[in-house]
N, C-alpha and C positions, 0 to 999 in steps of 0.2 A: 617815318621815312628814313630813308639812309644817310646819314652825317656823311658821306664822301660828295664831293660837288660832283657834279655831270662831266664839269668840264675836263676831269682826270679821265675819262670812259674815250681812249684812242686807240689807232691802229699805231706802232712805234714805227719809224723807216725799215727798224733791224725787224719787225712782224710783217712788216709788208714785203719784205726782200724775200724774210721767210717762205712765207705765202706763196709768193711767185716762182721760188725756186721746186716746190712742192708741186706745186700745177703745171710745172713743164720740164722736172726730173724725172719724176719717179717711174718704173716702168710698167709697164703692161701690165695688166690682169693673167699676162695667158705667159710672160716672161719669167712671174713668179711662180706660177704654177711648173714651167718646166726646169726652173733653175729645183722646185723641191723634187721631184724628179729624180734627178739628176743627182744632189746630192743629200738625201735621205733614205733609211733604208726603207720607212714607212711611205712614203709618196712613191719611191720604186715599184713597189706590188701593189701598192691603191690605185695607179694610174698604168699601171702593167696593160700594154694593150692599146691605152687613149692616148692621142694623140693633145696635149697641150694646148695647141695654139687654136681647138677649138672646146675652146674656155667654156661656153656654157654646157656642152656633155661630158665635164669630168662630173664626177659623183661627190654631194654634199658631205661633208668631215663634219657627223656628228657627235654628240657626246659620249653615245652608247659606242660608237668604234673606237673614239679616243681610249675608253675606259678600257680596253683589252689590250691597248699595246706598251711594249716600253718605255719611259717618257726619254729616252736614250736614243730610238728609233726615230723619233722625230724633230733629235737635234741636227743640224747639219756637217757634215765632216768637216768643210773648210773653218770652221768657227770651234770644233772642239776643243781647242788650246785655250780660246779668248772669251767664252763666257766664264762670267764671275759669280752669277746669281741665279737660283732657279728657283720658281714660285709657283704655287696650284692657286684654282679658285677655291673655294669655302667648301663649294659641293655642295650647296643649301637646296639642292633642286635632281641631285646626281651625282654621281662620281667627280671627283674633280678634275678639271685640265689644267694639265702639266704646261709650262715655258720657261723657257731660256732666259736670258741674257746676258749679253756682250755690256762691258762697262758705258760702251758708247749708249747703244740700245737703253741702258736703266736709265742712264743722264737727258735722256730725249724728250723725257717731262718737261725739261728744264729752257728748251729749246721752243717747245711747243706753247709754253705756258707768254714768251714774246711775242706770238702770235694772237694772245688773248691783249682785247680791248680794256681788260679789268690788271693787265698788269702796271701801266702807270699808278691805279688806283692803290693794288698792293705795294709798288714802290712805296708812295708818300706816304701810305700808312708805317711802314716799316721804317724810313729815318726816321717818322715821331715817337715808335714806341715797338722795337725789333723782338719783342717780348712775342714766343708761338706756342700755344701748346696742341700736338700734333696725339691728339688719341684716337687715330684710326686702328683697328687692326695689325697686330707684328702673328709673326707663324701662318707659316708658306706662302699665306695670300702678299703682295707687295705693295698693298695701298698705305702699308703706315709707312714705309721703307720709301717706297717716291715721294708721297706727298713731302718727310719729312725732309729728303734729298732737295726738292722744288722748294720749299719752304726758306732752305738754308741757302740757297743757293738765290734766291732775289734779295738776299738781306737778312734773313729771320735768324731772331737766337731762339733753336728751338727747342721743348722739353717733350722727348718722344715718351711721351707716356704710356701708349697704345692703350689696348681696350680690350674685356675677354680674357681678366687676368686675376687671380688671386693679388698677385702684388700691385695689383690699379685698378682696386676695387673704386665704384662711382663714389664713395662719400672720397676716399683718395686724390681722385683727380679733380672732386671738386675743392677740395681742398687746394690745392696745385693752383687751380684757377683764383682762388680767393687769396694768395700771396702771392704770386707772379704777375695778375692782372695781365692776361697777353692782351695782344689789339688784334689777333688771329688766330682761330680755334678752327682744327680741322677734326671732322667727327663725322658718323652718321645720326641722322635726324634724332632720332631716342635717345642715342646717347647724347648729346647735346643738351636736350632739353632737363635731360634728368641731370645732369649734372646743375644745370644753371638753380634748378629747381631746390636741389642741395645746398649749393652755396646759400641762397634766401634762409632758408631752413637751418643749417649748420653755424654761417657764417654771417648774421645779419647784421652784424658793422661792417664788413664790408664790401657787404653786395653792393650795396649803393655804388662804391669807387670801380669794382669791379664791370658793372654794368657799362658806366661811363668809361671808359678805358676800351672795352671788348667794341671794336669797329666791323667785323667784317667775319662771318664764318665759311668754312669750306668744307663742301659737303660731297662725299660720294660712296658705294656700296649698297646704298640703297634708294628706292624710286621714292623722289619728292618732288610732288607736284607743283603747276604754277603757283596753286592757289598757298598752297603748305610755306612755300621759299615767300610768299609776300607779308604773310600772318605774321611767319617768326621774324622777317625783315619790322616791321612796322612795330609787336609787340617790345624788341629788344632794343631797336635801334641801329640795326646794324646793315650791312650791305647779305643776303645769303648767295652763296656761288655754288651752284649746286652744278657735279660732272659725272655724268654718264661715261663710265670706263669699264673696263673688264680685265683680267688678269694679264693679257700680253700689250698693254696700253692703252693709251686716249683715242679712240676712234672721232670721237667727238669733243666740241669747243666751246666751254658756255660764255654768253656774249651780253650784254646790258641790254640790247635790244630784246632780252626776255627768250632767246631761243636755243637751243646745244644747234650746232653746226657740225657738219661731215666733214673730217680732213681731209684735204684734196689726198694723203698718203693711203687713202683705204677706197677701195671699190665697193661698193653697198649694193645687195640685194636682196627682194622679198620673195615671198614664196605662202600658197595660199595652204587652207587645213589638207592638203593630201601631198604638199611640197612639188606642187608645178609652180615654175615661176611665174611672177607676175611682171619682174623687171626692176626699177629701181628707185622709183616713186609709186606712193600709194601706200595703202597698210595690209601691212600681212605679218610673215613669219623671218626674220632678221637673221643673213647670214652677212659674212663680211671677208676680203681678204687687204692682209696687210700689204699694202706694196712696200712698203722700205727692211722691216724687222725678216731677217737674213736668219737667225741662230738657231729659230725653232719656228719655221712657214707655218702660216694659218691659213690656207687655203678653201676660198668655199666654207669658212668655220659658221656652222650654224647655230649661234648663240643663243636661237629660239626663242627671244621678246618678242610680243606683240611691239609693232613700233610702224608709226608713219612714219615716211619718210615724203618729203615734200620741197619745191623750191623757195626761196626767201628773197625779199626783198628790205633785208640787212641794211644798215645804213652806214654798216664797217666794210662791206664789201663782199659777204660770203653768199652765195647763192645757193646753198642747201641748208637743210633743218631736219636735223630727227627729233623725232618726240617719243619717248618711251613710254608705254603705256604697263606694261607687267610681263609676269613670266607666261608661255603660251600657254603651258600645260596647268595654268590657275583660269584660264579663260573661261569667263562666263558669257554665256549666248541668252538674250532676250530681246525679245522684239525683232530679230532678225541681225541680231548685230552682236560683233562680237568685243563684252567689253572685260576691262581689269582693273586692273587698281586706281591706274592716274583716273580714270573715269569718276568713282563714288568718289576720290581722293577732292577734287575740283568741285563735287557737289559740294561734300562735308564743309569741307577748311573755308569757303569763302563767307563759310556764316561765323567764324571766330574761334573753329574750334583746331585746334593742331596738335593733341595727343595723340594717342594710338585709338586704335580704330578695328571692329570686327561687322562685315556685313555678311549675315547668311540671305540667302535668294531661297524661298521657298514657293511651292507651289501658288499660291496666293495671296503672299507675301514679301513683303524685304524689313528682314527686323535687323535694326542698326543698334550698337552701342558703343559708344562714344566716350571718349576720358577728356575732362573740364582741365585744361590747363588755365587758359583766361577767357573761359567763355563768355560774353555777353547774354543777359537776359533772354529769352526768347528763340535764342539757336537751336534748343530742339524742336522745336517746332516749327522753325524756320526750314530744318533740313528736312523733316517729316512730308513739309508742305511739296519741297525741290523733287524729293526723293519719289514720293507720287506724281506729281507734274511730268516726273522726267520719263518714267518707267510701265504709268497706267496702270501700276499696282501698290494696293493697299502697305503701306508702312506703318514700321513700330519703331519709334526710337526713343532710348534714354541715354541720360548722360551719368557715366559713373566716375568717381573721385581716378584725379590721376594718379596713376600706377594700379591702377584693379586689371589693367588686360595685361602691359608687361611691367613687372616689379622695378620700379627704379634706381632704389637702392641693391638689389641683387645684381653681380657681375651676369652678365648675358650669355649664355650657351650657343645662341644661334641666332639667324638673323629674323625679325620680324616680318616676315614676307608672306604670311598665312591669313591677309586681313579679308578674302574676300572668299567666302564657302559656296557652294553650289550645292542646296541638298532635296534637288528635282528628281526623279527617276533617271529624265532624261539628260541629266549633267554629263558634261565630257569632261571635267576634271581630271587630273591626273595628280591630288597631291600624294608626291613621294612618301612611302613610309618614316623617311627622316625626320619630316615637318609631324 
């Protein structure tokens, strides 16, 4: 379990002042749609004709249109002087999207992270030991660049090491981690693991200190399930904070009560497989508009997760919950239902296993394989058992030495996002030729 007591898991006055200022500032759904309007040249002729302030028939801002225009065009003129930073996504699924920011705009992590019930936790860990090593991703995307911004900015002395780099190759950084001992590793899931996995291997006097030292990881870039964030929490010791975010910010706010939460700054909604909406709870298809981020409007941005969205009864206060389930276009349909990642993710990891992970769906089958980080006796068989229970179809599972699906000592090309194959006749699959 997590060496941080419970009783550091609060709302701050300055999070809750936050919070309230958030739920009864920010404007309109249909006020930021006309302010981009107004002043971009791209929302100009996208909305050439529509009238704004009836918000649910402007036209959904998908990928495929992003990917034709200027990312120039869909900066705002009043802001062109005052953005400092501009950042794509990965494009691990598509072309990338482009965004702005204004210095204010990049600092807003920092802001928002007051608003998290786990920031007292990160305080006290940070006066006992300010030691961070921040290996997210650097190059265009801005997750190693905020987190390492957020990081510095509650206390941390941080070592941006990023990830996806000749010069921060994984025995590197796990090196880094086995003389610096941080008490804060911010990474995605793989990468995490294979590093921890290296120091054991590389540096086995002092893993040991290492371990003991390492309080708390932070995790984002990629989908990690409840079950996955408990494995590594319990196997390591540590608290995991796993956040669901995208290229122009935090839409969401991970909370100890175990749920990411909707920022009162964003208006959420879903849309089913032909993009009629459903509204704004329920599960479907994930678009989102920023109400605050001015420099480069995301209007209607259809980010295209599968993702519930649902109400909460939070015990911090928040009364919405999203849950990210995977990318649309990897969705697998059985039984009537349309599932993804976090679905097999929740079967797998609760039986001990938390490497990487490949499920194909075949006609009369689901053959799984599995990589044994600390597996317990009996887990394939165990998931074998779930895996049929859950689905009415025949299963195959093994478990292979970890790093046989992605190489752990090898620096990472792309993101591991290809765990779940459909190879039915009738798959709707859409994996991009990039993957």
């Amino acid at each position: 379990m997590s060496p941080i007591p419970s009783a550091l898991f609060r709302l701050t006055p300055r999070g809750r002042l936050l919070r309230f200022l958030l739920e009864r500032k920010v404007p309109s759904p249909a006020a930021l749609a006309a302010y981009a309007k107004k002043h971009t040249r791209f929302y100009a002729d996208f909305y050439a004709g529509r009238d704004p302030s009836d918000f649910e028939s402007l036209p959904l801002l998908t990928k495929s249109i992003v990917r034709e225009q200027s990312p120039y065009d869909l900066l705002a003129r009043p802001l062109r002087r005052k953005v400092v930073y501009y950042g794509e996504t990965t494009g691990s699924t598509g072309s990338p999207t482009p965004s702005f920011f204004t210095a204010r705009e990049f600092h807003a992590s920092t802001l928002l992270t007051y608003m998290s019930p786990f920031y007292p936790a990160l305080r006290a860990i940070l006066r006992e030991n300010r030691t961070c090593v921040n290996g997210l991703a650097f190059g265009f995307t801005v997750a190693g660049m905020s987190f390492g911004d957020l990081l510095k900015n509650i206390g941390g002395l941080v070592a941006n090491v990023g990830s996806r780099s000749t010069l921060a190759t994984p025995a590197r950084i796990a090196r880094g981690i086995a003389r610096l001992l941080p008490s804060i590793v911010a990474a995605a899931p793989i990468d995490f693991l294979s590093w921890m996995r290296i120091v054991e291997e590389d540096h086995p006097d002092r893993a040991p200190r290492a371990r003991e030292r390492l309080q708390a990881l932070v995790t984002t870039a990629e989908l990690m399930s409840e079950e996955r964030a408990k494995r590594i929490s319990e196997h390591f010791g540590i608290q995991a904070v796993d956040t669901y975010a995208c290229v122009e910010g935090f839409f969401s706010l991970p909370c100890p009560c175990g749920e990411k939460h909707v920022l009162p700054a964003y208006h959420v909604e879903l849309f089913d497989e032909e993009l009629n909406r459903i509204g704004t709870e329920g599960t479907g298809r994930f678009a989102f508009t920023n109400l605050l981020k001015r420099s480069s409007p995301m209007v209607r941005y259809l980010l295209d997760d599968l993702v519930t969205i649902r109400a909460s009864r939070c015990p911090y206060g928040y009364r919405k919950t999203v849950i990210p389930h995977g990318r649309w276009e990897l969705t697998v349909r059985v039984g009537g239902e349309n599932l993804n990642v976090r679905h097999f993710e929740n079967l797998i990891f609760r039986h001990g296993l938390f490497g990487d992970f490949r499920v194909v769906v075949h006609e009369d089958r689901i053959e799984a394989v599995l990589e044994d980080y600390a597996a317990p006796p009996g887990a394939a068989e165990a998931v074998r058992a779930d895996l049929e229970a859950r689905f009415g179809m025949r299963a195959e599972v093994s478990v292979v030495p970890f790093g046989e699906i992605t190489a752990y000592r090898e620096v990472r090309r792309e993101k591991p996002i290809l765990k779940l194959v459909d190879a039915r006749p009738e798959s709707t699959q859409e994996i991009p030729s990039l993957l």
